[in-house]
gemmi code that builds the backbone of each chain (N, CA, C; Angstrom):
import gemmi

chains = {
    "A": [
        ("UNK", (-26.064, -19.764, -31.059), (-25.101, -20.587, -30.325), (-25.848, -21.501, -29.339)),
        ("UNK", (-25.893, -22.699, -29.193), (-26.048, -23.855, -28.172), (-25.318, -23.402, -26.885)),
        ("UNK", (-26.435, -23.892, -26.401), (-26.452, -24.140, -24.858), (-24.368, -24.594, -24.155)),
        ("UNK", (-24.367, -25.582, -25.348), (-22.735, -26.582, -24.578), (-21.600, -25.454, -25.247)),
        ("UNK", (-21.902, -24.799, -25.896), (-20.777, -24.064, -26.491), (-20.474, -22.243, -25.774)),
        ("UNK", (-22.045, -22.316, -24.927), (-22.022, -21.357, -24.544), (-21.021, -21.679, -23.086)),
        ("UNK", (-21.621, -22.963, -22.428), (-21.045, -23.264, -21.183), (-19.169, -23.915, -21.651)),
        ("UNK", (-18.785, -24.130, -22.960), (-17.387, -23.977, -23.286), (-16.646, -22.722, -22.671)),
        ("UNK", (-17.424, -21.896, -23.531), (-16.676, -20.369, -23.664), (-16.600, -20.016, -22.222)),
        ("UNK", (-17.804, -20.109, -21.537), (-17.955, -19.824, -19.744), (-16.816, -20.334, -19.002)),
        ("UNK", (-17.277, -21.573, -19.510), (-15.665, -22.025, -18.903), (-14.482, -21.841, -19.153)),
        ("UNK", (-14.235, -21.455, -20.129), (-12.365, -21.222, -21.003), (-12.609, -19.581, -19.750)),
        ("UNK", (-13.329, -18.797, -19.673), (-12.840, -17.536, -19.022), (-13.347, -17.470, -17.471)),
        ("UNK", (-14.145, -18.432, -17.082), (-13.717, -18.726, -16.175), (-12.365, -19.300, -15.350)),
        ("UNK", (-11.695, -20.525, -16.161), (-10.314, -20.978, -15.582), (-9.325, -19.194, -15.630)),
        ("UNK", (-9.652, -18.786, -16.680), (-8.904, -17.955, -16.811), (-9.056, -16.172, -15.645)),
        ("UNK", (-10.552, -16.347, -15.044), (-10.549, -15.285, -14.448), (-9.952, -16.190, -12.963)),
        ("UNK", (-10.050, -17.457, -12.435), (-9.249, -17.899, -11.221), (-7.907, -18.076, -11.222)),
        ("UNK", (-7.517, -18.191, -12.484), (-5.608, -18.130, -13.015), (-5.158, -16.146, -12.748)),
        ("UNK", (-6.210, -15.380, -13.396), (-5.272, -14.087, -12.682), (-5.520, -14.008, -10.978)),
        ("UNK", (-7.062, -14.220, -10.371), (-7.259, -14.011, -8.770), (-5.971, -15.111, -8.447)),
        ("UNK", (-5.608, -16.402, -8.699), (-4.442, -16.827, -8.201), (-3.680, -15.798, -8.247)),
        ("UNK", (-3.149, -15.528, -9.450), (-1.706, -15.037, -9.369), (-1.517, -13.769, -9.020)),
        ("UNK", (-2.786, -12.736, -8.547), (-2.980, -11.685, -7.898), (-2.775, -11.975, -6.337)),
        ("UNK", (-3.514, -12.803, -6.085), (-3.230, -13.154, -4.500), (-2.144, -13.244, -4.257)),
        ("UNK", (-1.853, -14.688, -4.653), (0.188, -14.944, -4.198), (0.889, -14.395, -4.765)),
        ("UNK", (1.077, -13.860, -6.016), (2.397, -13.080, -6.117), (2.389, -11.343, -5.216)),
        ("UNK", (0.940, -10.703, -5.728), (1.131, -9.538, -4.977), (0.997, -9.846, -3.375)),
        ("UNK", (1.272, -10.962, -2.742), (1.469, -11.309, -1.307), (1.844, -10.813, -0.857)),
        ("UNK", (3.526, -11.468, -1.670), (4.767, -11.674, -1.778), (5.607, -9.926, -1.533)),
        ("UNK", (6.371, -10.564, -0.805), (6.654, -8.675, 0.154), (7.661, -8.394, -1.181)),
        ("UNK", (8.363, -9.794, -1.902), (9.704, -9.570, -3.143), (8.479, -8.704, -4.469)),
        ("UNK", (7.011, -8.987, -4.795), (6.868, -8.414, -5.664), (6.631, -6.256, -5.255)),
        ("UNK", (5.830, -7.062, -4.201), (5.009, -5.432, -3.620), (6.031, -4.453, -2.907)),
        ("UNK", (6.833, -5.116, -2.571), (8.078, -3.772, -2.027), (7.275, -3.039, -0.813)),
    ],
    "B": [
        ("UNK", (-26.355, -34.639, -21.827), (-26.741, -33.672, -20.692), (-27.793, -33.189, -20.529)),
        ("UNK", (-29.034, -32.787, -20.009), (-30.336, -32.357, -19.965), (-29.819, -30.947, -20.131)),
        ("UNK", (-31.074, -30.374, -21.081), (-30.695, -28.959, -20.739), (-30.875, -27.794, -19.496)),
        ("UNK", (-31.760, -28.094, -18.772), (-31.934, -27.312, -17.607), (-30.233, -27.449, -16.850)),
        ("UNK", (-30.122, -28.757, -17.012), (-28.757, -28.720, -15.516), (-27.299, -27.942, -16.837)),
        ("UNK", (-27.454, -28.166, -17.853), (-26.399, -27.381, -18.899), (-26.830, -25.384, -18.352)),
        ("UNK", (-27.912, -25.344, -18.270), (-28.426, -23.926, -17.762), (-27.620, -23.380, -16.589)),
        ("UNK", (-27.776, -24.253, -15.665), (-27.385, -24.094, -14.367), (-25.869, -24.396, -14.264)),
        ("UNK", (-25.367, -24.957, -14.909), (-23.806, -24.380, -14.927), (-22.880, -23.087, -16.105)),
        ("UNK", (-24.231, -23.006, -16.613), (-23.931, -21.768, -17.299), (-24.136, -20.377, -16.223)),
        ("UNK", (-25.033, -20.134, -15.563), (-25.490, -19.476, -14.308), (-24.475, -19.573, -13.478)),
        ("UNK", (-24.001, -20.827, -13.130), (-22.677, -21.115, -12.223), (-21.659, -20.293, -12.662)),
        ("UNK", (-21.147, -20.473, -14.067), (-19.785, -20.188, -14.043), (-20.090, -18.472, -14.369)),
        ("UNK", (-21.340, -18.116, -15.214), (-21.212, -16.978, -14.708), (-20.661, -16.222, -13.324)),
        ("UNK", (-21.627, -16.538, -12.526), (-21.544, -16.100, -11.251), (-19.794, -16.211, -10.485)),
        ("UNK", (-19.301, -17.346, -11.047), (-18.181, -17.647, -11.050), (-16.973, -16.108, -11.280)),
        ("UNK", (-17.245, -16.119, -12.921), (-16.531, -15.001, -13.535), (-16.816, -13.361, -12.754)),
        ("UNK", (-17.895, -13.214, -12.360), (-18.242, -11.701, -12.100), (-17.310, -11.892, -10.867)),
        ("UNK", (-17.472, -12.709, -9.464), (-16.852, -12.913, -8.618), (-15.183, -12.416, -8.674)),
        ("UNK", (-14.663, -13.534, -9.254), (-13.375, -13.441, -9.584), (-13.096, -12.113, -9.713)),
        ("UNK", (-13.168, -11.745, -11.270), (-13.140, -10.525, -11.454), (-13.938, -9.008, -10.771)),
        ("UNK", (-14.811, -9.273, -9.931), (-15.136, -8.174, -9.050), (-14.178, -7.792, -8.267)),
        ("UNK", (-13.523, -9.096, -6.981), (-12.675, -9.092, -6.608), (-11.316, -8.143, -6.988)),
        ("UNK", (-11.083, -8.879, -8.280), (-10.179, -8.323, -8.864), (-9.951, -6.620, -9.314)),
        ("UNK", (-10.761, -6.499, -9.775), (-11.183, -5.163, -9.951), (-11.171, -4.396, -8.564)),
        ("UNK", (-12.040, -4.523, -7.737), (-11.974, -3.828, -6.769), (-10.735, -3.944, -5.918)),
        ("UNK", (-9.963, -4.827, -5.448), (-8.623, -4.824, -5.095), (-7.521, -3.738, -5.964)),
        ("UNK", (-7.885, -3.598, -7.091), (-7.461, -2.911, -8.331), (-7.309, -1.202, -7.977)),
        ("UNK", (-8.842, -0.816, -8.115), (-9.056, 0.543, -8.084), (-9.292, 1.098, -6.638)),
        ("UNK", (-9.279, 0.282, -5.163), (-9.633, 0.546, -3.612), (-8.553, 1.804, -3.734)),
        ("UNK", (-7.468, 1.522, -3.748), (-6.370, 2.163, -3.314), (-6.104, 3.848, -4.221)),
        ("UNK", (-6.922, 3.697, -5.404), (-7.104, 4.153, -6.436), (-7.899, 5.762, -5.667)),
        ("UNK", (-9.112, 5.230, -5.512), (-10.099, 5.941, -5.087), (-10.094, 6.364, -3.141)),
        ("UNK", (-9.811, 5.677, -2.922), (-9.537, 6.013, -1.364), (-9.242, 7.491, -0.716)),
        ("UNK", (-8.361, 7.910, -1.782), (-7.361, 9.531, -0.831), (-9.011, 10.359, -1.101)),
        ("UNK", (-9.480, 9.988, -2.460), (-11.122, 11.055, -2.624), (-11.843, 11.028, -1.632)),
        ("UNK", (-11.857, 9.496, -1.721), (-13.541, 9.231, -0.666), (-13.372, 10.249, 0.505)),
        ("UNK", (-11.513, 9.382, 1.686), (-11.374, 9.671, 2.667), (-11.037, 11.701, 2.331)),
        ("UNK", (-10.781, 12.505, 1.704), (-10.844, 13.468, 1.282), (-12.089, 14.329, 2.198)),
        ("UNK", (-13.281, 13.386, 1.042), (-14.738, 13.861, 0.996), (-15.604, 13.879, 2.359)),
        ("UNK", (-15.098, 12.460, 3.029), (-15.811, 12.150, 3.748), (-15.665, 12.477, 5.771)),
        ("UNK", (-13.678, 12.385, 5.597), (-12.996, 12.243, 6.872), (-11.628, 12.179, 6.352)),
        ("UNK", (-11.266, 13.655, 6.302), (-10.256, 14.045, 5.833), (-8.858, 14.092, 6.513)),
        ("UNK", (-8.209, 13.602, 6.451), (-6.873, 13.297, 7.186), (-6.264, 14.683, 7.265)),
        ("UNK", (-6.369, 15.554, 8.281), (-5.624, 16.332, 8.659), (-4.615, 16.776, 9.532)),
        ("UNK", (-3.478, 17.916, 9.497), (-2.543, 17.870, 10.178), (-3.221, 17.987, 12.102)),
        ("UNK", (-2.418, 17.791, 12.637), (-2.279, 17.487, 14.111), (-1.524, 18.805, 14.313)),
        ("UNK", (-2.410, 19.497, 15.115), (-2.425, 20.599, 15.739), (-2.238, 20.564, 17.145)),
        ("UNK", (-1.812, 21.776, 17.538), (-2.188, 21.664, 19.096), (-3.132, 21.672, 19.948)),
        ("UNK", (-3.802, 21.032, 20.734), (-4.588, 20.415, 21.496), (-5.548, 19.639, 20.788)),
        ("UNK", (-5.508, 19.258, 19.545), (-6.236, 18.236, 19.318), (-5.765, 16.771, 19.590)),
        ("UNK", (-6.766, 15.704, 19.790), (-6.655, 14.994, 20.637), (-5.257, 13.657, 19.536)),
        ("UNK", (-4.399, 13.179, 20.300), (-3.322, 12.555, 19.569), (-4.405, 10.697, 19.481)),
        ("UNK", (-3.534, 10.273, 18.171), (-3.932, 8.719, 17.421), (-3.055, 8.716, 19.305)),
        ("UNK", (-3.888, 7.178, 19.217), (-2.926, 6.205, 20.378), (-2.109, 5.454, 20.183)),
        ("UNK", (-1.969, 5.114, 19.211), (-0.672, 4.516, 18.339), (0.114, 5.103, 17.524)),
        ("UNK", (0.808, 4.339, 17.626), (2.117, 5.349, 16.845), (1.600, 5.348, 15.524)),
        ("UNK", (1.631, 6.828, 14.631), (1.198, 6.963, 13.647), (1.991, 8.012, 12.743)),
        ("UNK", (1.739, 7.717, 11.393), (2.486, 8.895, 10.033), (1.008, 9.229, 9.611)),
        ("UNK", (1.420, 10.961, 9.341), (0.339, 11.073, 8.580), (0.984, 12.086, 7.169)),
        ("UNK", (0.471, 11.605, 6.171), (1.166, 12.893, 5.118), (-0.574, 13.344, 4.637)),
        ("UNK", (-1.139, 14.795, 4.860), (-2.396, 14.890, 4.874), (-2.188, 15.280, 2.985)),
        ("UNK", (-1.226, 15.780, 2.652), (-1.730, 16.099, 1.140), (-1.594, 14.886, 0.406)),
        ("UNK", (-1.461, 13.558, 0.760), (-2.035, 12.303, -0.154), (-2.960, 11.479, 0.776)),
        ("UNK", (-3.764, 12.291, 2.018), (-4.923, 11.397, 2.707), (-4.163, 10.073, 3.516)),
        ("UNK", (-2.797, 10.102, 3.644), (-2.380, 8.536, 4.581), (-2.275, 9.323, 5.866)),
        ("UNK", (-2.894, 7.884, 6.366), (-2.965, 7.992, 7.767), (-2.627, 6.658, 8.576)),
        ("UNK", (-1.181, 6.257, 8.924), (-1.268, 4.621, 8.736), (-0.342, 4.463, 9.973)),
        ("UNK", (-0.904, 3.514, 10.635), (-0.210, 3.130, 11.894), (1.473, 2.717, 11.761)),
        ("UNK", (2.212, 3.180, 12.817), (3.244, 2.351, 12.672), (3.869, 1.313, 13.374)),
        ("UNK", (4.143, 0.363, 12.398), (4.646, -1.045, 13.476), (6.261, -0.793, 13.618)),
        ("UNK", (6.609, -1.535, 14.837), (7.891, -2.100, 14.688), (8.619, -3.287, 14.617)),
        ("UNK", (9.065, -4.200, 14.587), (9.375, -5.150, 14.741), (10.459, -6.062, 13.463)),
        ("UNK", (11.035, -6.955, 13.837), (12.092, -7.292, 13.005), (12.140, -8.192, 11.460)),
        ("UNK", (10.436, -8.673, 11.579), (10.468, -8.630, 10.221), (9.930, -8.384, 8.812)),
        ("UNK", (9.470, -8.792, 7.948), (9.093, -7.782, 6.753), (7.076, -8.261, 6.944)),
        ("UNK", (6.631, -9.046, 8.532), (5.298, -9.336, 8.090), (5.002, -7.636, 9.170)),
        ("UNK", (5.612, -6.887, 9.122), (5.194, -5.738, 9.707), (4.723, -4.845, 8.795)),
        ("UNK", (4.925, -5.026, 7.643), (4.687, -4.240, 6.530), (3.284, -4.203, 5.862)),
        ("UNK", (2.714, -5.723, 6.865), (1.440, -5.769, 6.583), (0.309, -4.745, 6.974)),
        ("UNK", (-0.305, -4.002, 6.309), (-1.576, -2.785, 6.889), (-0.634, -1.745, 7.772)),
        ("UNK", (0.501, -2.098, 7.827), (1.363, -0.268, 8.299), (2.391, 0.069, 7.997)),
        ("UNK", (2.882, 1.088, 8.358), (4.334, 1.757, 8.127), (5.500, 0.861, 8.567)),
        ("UNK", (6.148, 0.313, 8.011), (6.821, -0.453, 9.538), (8.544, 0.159, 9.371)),
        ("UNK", (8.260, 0.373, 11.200), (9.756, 1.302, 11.317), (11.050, 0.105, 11.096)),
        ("UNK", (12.177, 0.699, 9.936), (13.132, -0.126, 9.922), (13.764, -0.163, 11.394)),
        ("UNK", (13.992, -2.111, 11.489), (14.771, -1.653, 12.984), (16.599, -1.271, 12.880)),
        ("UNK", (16.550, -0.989, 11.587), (18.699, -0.402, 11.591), (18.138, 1.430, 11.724)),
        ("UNK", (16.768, 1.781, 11.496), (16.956, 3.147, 11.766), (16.655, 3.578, 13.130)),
        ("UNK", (16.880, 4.678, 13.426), (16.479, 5.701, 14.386), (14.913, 5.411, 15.033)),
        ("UNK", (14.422, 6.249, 15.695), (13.094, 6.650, 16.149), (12.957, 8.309, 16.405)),
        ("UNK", (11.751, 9.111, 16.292), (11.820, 10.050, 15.637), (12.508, 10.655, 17.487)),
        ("UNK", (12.465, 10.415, 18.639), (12.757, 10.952, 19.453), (13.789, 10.605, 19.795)),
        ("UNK", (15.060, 10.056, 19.559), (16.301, 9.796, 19.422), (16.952, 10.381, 18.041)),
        ("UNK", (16.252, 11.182, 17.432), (16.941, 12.244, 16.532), (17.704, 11.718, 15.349)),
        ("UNK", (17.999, 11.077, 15.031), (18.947, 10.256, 13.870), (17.749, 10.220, 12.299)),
        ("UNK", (17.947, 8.847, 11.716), (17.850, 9.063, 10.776), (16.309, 8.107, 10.849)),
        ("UNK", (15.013, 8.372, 10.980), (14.064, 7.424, 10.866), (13.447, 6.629, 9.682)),
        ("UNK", (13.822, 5.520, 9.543), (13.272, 5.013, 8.362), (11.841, 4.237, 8.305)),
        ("UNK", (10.877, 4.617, 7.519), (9.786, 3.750, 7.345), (9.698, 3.054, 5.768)),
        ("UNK", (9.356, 2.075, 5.715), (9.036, 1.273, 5.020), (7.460, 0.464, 4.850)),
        ("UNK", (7.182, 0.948, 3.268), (5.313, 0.077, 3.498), (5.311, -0.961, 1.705)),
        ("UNK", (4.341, -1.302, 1.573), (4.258, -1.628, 0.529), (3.110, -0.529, -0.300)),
        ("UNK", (3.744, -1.048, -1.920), (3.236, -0.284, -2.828), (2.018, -0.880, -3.088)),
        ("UNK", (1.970, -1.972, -3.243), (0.457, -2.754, -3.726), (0.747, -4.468, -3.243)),
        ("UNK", (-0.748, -4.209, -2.815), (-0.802, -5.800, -2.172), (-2.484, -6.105, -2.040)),
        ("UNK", (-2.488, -7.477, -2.516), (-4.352, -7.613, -2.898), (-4.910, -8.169, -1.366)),
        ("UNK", (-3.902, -8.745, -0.247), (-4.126, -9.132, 0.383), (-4.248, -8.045, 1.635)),
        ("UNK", (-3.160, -7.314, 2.026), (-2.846, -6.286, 2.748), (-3.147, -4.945, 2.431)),
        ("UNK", (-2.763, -3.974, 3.411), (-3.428, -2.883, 2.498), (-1.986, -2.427, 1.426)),
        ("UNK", (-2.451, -1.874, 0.865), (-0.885, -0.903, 0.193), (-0.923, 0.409, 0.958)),
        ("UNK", (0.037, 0.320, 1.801), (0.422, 1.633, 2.380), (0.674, 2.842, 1.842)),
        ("UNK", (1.648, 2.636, 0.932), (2.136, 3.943, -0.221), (1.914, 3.716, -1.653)),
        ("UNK", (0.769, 3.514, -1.365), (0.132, 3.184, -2.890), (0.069, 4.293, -3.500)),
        ("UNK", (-0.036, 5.943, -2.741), (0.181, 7.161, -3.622), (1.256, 7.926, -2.931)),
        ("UNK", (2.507, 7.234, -2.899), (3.194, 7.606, -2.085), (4.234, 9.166, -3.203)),
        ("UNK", (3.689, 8.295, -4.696), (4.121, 8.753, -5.407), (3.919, 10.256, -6.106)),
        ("UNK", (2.768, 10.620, -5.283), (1.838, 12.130, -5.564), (2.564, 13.001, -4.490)),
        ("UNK", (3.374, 12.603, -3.722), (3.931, 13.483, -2.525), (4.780, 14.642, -3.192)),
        ("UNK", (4.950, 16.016, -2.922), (5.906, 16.845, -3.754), (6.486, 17.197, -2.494)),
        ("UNK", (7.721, 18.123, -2.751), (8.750, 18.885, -2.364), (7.786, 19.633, -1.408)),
        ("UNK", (8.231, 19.919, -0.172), (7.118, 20.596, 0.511), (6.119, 20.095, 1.537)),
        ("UNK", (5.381, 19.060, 0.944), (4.561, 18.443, 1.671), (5.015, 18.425, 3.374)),
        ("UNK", (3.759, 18.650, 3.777), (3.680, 18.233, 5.580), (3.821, 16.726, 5.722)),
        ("UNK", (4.628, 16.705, 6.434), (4.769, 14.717, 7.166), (4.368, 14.950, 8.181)),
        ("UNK", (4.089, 14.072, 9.209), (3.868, 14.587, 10.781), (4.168, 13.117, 11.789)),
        ("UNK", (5.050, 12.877, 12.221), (4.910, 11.064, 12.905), (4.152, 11.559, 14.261)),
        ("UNK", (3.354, 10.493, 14.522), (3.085, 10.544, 16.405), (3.546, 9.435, 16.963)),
        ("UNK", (4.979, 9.652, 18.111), (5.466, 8.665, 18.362), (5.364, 8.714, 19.911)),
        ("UNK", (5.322, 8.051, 21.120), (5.078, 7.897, 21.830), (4.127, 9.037, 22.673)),
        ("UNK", (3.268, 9.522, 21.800), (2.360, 10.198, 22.484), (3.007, 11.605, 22.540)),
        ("UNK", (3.991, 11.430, 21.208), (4.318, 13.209, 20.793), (4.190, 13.372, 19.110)),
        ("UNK", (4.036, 14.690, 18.888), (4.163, 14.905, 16.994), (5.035, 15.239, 17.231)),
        ("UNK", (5.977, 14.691, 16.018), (6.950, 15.545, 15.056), (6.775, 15.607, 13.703)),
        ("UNK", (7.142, 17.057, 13.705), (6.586, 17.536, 12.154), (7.537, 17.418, 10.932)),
        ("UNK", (7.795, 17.061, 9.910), (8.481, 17.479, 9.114), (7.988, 17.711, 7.950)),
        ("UNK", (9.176, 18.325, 6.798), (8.878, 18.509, 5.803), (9.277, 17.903, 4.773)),
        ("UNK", (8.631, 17.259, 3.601), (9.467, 16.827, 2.212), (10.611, 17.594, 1.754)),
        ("UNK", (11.880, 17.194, 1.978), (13.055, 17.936, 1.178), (13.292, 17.326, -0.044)),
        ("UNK", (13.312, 16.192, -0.397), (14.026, 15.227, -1.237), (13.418, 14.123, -1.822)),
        ("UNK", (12.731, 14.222, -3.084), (11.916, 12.671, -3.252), (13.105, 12.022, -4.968)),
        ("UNK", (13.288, 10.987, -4.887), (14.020, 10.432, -5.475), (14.130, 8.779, -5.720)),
        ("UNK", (14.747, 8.377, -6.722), (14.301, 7.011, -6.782), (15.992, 6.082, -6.830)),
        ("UNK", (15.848, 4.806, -6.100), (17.165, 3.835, -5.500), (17.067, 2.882, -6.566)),
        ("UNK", (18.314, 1.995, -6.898), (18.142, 0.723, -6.428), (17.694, 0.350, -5.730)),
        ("UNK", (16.887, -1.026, -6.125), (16.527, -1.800, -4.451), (17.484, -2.060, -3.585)),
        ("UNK", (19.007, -2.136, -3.936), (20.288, -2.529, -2.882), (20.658, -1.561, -2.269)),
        ("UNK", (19.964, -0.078, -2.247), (20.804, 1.222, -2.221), (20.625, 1.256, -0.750)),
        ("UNK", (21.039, 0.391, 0.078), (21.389, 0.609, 1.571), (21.263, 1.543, 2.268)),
        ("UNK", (22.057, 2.460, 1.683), (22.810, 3.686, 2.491), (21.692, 4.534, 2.286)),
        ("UNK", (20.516, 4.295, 2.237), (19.610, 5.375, 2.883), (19.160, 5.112, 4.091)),
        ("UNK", (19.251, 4.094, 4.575), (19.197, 3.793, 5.386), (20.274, 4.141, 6.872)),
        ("UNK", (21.180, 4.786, 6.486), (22.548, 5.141, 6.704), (21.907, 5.994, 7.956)),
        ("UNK", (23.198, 6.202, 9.092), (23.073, 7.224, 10.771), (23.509, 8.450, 10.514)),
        ("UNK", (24.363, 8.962, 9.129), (25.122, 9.713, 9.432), (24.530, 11.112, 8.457)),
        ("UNK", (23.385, 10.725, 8.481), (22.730, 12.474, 7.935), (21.891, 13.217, 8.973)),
        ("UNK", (22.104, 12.886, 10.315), (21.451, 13.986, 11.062), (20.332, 13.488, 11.171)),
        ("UNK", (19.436, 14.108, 11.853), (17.908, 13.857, 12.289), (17.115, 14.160, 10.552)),
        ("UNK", (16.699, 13.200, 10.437), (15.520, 13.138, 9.303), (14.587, 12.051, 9.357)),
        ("UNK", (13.972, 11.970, 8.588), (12.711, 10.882, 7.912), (12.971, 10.122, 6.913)),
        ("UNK", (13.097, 8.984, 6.782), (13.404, 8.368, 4.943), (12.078, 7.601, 4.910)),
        ("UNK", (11.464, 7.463, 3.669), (9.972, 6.719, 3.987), (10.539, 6.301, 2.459)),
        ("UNK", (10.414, 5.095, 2.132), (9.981, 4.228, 1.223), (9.177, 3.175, 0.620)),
        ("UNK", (8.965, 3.338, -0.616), (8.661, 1.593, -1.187), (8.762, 1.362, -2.271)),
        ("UNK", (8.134, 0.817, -3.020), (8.578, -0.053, -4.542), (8.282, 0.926, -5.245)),
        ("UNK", (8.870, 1.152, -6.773), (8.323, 1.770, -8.024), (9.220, 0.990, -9.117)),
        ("UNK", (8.517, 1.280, -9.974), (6.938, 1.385, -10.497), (6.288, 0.899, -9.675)),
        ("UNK", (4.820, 1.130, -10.272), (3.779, 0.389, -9.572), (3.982, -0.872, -10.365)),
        ("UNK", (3.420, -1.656, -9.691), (3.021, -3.106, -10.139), (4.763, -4.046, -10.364)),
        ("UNK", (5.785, -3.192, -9.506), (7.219, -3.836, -9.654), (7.781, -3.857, -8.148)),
        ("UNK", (9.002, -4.670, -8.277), (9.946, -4.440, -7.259), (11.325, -3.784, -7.593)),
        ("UNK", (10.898, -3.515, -8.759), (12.419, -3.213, -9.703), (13.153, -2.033, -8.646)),
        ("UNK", (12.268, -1.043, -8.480), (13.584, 0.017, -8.172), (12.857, 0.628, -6.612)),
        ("UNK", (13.398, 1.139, -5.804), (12.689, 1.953, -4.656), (12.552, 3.420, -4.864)),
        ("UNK", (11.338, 4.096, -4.236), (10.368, 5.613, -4.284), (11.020, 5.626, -3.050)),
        ("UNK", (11.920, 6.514, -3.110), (12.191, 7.454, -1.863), (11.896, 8.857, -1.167)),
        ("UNK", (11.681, 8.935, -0.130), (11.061, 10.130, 0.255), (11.299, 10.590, 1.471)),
        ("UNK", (12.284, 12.092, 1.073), (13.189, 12.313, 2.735), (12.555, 13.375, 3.210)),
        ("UNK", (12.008, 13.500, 4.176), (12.058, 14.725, 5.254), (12.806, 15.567, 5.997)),
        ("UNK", (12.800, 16.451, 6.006), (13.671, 17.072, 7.455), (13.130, 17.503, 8.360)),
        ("UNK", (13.357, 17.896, 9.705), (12.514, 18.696, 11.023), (12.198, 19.893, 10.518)),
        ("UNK", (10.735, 19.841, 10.836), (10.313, 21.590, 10.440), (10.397, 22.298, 11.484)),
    ],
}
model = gemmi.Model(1)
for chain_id, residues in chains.items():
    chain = gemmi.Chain(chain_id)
    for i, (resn, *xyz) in enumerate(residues, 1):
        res = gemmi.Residue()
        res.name, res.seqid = resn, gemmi.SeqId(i, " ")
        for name, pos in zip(("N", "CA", "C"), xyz):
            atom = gemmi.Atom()
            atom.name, atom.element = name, gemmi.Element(name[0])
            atom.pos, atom.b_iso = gemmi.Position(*pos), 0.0
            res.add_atom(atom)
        chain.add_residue(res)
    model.add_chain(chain)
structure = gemmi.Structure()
structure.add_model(model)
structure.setup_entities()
């Protein structure tokens, strides 16, 4: 595998590991999810 | 693109991913592992006589290791890192019905009753409220609607109601958990 395909893949799970820390942060904030 | 600087954002977003997900993870399993450590290390035990009292108002239930300050105040950012006393309930030295309220899980705050759910029939409670214990015992653990008000209710006598969310990872329904004076 190349170098650009490696830094693809890095990136597709990167956006994707700051899309769950988002939605870990603000939703479990949120006093309506965490009770 | 040169390849060295293609290198160095490969390195980047690594470093990127472990981050994130370390985070994640460890926010995950803290609450997880905690009752062991504090177990192993500095064990939350009952409050005896003449040992020296928390200076703040405090709950302790020693057979799930919480030991968590209690706030009061009127609204739900009290729930942040403590117990927070409902203000429609009681206080434990005016005898009525005391309600606490914490959260189940929160990445930001702590989760108060994150094992609120390991508590059995029996268990020691203990509040320290103005520089006194009162002891009670688990009579009643059971699960609400979130609308189910009336636990919150004056008219059962001196007790404890301690709640928060269940399941884990929901708001769907409330973990209730009543005491009486031992």
């Amino acid at each position: 595998m190349d170098k650009k395909s490696t830094t693809v893949i890095l990136g597709i799970f990167a956006i994707i590991s700051i899309g769950l820390l988002i939605y870990a942060l603000f939703l479990t904030g949120s006093a309506n999810f965490s009770g | 693109m040169p390849a060295k600087t293609i290198k160095r954002i490969n390195y980047g977003l690594v470093g990127l991913i472990v981050l994130c997900n370390g985070f994640l993870l460890f926010g995950f399993f803290k609450p997880v592992v905690e009752p062991f450590v504090k177990k192993t290390f500095d064990p939350v035990k009952h409050i005896d006589a003449g040992n020296p009292l928390p200076k703040e108002n405090t709950l302790l239930i020693p057979s799930i290791q919480l030991e968590t300050p209690i706030k009061t105040g009127l609204g739900p950012g009290s729930l942040n890192n403590a117990a927070w006393l409902r203000p429609a309930g009681s206080t434990p030295d005016e005898g009525g019905n005391t309600v606490l309220a914490g959260h189940r899980f929160a990445y930001l705050v702590k989760p108060t009753f994150y094992n609120l759910n390991r508590v059995r029939t029996g268990d020691v409670v203990q509040i320290v409220w103005e520089g006194r214990v009162y002891d009670y015992r688990v009579s009643e653990i059971k699960e609400t609607e979130p609308n189910a008000v009336e636990i919150e209710d004056q008219n059962f006598g001196e007790r404890l109601t301690i709640y928060t969310c269940t399941p884990l990872w929901s708001s769907a329904r409330r973990l209730v958990v009543i005491a009486e004076p031992n």
